[in-house]
C-alpha distance (Angstrom), angle and dihedral (degrees) to the residues before:
residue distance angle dihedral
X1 . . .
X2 3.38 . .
X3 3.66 125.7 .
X4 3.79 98.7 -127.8
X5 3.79 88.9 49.3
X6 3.46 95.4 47.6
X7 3.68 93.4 50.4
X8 3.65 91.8 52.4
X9 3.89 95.2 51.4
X10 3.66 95.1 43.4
X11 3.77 88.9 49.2
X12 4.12 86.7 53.9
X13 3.63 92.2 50.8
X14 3.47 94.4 52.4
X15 3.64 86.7 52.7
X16 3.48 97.5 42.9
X17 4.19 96.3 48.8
X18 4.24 86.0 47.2
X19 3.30 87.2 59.8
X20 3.81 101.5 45.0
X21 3.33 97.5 42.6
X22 3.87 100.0 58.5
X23 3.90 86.3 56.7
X24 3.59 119.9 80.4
X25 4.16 128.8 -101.6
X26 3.93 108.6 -67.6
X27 3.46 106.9 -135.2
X28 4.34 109.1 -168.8
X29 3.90 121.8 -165.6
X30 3.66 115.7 -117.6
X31 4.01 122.0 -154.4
X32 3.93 105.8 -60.6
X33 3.44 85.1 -123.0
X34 4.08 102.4 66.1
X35 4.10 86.6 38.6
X36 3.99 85.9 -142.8
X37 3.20 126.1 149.4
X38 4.24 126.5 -160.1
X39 4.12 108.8 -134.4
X40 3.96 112.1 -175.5
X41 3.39 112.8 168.6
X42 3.89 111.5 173.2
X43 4.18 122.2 -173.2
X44 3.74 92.7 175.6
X45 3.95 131.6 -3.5
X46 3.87 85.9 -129.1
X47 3.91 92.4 49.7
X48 3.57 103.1 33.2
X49 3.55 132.6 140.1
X50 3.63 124.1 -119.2
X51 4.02 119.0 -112.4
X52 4.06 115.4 -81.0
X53 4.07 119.2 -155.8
X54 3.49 99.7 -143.9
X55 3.78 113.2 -165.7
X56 4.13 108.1 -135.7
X57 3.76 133.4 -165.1
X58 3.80 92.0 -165.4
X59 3.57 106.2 51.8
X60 4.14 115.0 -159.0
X61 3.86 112.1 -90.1
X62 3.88 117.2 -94.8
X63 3.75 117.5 -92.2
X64 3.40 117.2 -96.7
X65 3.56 113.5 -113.4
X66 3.35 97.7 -107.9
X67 3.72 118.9 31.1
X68 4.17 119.7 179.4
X69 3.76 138.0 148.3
X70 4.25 115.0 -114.6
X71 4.06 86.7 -111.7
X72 3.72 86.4 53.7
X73 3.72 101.5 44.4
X74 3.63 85.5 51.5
X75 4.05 92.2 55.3
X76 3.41 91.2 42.2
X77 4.36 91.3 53.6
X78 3.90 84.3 47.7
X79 4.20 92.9 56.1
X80 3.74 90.7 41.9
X81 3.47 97.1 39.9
X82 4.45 115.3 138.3
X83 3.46 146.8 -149.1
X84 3.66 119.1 -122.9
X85 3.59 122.9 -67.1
X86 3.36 124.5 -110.7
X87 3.67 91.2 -119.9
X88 4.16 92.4 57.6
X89 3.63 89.9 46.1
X90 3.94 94.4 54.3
X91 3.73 77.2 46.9
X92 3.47 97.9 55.9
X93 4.36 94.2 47.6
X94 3.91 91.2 -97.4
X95 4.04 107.5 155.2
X96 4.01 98.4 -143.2
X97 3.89 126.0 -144.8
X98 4.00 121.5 -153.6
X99 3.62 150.6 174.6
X100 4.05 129.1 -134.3
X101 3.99 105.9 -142.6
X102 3.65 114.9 -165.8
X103 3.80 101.8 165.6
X104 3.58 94.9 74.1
X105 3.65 87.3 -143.1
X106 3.84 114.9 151.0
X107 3.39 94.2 -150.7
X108 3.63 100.0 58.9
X109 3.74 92.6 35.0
X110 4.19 78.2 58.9
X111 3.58 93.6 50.4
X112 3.96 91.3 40.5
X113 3.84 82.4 58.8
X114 4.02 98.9 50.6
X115 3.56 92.0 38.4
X116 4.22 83.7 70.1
X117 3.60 111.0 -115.4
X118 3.80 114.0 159.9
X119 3.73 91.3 -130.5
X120 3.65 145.8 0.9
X121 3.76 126.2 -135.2
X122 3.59 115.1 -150.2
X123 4.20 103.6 -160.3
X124 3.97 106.9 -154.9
X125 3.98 78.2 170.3
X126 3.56 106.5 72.1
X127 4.43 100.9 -1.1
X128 4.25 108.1 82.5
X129 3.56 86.5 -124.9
X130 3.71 113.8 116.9
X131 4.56 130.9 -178.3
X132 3.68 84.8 -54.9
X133 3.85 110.8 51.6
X134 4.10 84.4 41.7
X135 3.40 94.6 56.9
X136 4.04 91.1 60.7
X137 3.78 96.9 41.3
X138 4.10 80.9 48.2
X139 3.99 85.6 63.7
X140 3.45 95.7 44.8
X141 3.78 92.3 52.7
X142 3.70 86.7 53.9
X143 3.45 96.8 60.5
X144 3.81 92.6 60.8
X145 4.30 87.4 40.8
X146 3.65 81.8 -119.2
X147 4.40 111.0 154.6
X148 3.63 109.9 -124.3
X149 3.75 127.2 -150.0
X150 3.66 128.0 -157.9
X151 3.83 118.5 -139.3
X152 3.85 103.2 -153.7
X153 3.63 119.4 -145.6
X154 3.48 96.0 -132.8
X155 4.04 132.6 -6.5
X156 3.62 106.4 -96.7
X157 3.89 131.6 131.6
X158 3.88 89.9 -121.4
X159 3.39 95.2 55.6
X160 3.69 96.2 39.4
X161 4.41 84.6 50.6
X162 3.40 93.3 60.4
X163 3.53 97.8 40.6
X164 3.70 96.4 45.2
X165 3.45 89.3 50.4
X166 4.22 100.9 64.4
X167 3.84 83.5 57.0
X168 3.44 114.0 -103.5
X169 3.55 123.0 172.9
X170 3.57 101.7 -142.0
X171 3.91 127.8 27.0
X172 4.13 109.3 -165.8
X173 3.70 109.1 -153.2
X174 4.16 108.1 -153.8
X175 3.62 137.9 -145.9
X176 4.29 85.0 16.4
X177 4.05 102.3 165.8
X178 3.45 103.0 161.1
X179 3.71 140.8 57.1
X180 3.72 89.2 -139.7
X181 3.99 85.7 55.6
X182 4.18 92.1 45.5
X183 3.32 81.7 52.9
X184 3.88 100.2 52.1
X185 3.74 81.2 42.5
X186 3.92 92.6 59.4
X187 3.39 93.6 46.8
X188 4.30 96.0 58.3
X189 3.87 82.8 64.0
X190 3.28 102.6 55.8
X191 3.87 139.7 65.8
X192 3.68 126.7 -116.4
X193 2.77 138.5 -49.6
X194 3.64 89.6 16.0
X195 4.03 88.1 48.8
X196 3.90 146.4 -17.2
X197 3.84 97.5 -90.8
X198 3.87 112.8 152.0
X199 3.76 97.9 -123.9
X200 4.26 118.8 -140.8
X201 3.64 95.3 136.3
X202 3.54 93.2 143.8
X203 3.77 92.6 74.8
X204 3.35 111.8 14.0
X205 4.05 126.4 104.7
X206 3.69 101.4 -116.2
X207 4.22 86.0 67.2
X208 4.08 90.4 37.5
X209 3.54 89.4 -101.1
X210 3.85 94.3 -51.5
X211 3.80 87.1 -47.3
X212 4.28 89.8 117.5
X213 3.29 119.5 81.3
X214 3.26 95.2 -173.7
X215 3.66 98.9 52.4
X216 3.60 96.9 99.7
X217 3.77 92.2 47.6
X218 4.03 96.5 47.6
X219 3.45 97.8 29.0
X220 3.93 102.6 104.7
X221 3.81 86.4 29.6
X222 3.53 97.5 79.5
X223 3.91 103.6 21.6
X224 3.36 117.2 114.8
X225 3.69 118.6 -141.8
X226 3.68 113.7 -169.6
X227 4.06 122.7 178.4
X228 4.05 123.5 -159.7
X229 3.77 122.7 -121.5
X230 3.81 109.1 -160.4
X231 3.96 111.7 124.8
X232 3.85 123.4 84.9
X233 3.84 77.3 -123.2
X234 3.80 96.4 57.1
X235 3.96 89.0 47.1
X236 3.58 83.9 64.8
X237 3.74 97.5 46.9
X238 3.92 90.6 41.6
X239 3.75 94.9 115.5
X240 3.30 103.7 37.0
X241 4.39 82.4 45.6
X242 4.11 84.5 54.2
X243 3.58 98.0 44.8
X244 4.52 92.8 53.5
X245 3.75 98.1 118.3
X246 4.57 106.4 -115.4
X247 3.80 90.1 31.4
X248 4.02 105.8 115.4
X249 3.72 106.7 -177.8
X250 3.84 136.3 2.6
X251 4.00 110.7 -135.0
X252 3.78 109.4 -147.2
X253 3.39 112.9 -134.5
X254 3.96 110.8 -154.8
X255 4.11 102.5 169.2
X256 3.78 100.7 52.4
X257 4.01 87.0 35.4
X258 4.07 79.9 60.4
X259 3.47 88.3 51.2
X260 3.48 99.0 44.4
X261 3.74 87.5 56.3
X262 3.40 88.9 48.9
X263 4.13 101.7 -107.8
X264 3.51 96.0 107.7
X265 4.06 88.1 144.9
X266 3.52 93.0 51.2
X267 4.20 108.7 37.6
X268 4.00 85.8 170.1
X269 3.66 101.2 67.4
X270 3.52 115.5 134.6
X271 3.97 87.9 -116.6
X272 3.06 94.7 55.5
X273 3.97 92.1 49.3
X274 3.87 88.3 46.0
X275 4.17 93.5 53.3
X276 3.70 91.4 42.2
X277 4.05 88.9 57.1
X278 3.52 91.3 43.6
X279 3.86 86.1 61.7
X280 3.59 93.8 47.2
X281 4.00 94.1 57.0
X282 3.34 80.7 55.5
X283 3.63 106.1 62.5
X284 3.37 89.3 32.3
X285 3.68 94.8 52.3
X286 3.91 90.6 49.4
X287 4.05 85.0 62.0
X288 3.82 89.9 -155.9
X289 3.85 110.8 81.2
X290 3.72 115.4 55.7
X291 4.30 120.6 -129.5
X292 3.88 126.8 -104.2
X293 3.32 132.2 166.2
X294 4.24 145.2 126.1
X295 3.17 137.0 -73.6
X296 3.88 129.0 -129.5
X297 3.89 134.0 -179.2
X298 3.83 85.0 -103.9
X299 3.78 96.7 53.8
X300 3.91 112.5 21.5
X301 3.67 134.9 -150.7
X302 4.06 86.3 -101.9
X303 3.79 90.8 49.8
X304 3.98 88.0 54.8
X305 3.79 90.2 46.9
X306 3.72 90.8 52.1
X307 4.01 83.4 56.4
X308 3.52 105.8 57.9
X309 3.98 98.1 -87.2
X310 3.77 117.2 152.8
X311 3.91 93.0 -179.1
X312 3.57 136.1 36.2
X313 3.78 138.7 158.0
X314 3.72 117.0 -152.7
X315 3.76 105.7 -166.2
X316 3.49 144.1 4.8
X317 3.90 134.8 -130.9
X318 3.53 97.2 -111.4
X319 4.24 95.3 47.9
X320 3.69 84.7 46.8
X321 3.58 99.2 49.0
X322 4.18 85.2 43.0
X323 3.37 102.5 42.9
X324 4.10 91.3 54.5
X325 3.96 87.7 38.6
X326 3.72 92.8 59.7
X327 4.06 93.5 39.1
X328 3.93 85.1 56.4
X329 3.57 99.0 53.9
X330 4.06 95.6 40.6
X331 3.73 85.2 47.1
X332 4.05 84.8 56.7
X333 3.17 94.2 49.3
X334 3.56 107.0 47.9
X335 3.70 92.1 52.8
X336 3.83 85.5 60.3
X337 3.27 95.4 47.3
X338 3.87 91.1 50.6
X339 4.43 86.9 43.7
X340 3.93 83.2 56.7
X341 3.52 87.4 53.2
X342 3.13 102.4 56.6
X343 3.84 103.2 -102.2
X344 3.38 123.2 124.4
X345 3.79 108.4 -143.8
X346 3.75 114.6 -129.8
X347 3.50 130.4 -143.3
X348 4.11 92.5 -106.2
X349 3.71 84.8 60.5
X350 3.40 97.5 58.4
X351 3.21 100.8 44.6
X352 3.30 102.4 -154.4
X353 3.52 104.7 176.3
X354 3.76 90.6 64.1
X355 3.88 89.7 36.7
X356 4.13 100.6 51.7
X357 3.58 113.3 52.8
X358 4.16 89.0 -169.0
């Protein structure tokens, strides 16, 4: 061997056993089965002992499954560190601004996030996107720190399980128009004996794969569990909805309430407006539940506020995307119309520095 080689690796032993032996003995489970235990106890790499199979009739004690130093739980609350929940900040008087995505596109859940909205709503009742395509837009919305909120397609405690379990921090139950079904509703998110809750919390997202110890602690804490009004029956039940001890906010629902009172065409009617009030007094009155709902041209996001809401969203991904779709084109078209004509459009009427974003 050569000498320069063999001074190097002689040099890295010596290094290696000084820093071995000022630890103490590692001791490493075998199967439970065998019983045997590994025992290496090195003093120097040069002088060391060889490895000894001990056989043991007291095995070491399983691992606990999660196993960190103080200085390491302390980095590791730094990286994971949050933003208030949407439950503290309703708390706290905030007036919250969201988004409903139904493309279950990550990208424009991403951009949703950076734009600023307060919240996402992620609508597995109307969008195609199922537990799957959630999960991803639920990364993407954690990039930005934006709180995501799954929209279940129906109120059941399977789909609430799975959905609780990426680590949402809202589930919104619909067409809830009982207490008796707020109730049932409540119960799916929680763990027995409180509720019915399927428990895997020792892998699961929502406790960082079983890397939280405080999951189970916090858990209800900051979920937020939000049940929608939209039936002439559930108007009437509104307070008594409101008042169900775990539900957080009651989500107005003013198209299928249309429908449901058989305007579907014409969601505007003054009926409709007049029944969808009625079940606003009555959350309000209860004083327990806070007020969501969505804003339309006919009754903005201020007109809500004015009303007692504490959460609105104002748009949706799709009506974004198909509102500026549609403005594109026509704007297209209108400039060829006007070329045809004989005008030559200048550059004030294109505006382009409101038109190109580049």
């Amino acid at each position: 061997m050569p000498t320069t080689m063999s001074s190097t690796l002689s040099s890295h032993t010596t290094t290696t056993a000084a820093a071995l032996s000022s630890s103490s003995s590692l001791n490493l489970k075998r199967s439970p089965i065998s019983k045997l235990a590994i025992s290496f106890s090195p003093k120097t790499l040069t002088n060391a002992k060889p490895f000894t199979f001990k056989s043991s009739s007291n095995p070491l004690p399983a691992l606990s499954p999660i196993a960190s130093t103080s200085s390491s739980s302390a980095t590791r609350s730094t990286i994971t560190s949050k933003p208030k929940s949407l439950k503290s900040r309703l708390q706290n008087g905030d007036t919250l601004y969201g988004i409903f995505l139904l493309t279950f596109s990550p990208t424009v859940a991403e951009i949703a996030g950076l734009a600023g909205f307060d919240f996402a709503i992620l609508d597995m009742e109307h969008g195609p996107g199922g537990i799957t395509e959630a999960l991803h837009c639920l990364r993407a919305l954690a990039a930005s720190q934006t709180p995501a909120i799954l929209r279940l397609p129906e109120s059941s405690p399977t789909w609430a399980k799975k959905a609780l379990d990426l680590g949402p921090q809202g589930l919104m139950f619909p067409m809830i128009e009982s207490p008796k079904m707020a109730r049932e509703a409540v119960s799916y998110c929680r763990f027995p004996p409180e509720g019915i809750r399927g428990s895997a919390h020792t892998v699961v997202r929502a406790s960082d794969y079983g890397m939280d110890e405080g999951y189970l602690s916090n858990y209800g804490g900051e979920l937020l569990v939000m049940c929608q009004v939209e039936s002439v029956e559930a108007v009437k039940n509104a307070e008594e909805i409101a008042a169900v001890d775990g539900v957080d906010c009651v989500q107005m629902g003013p198209l299928d309430l249309s429908a449901n009172m058989g305007y579907l065409r014409d969601p505007g009617n003054k009926k409709v407006k007049e029944m969808l009030m009625k079940g606003e007094e009555a959350v309000l009155r209860c004083g327990r539940a806070y007020l969501s709902g969505i804003a339309k041209p006919s009754d903005g996001a201020m007109d809500l506020k004015s009303r007692g809401y504490h959460m609105m969203s104002g748009a949706s991904d799709v009506g974004l995307f198909r509102n500026a779709a549609v403005e594109d084109v026509m704007r297209f078209k209108v400039q060829c119309l006007e070329k045809e004509g004989g005008r030559n459009h200048s550059k004030e009427d294109d505006d382009d520095e409101k038109y190109w974003s580049e």
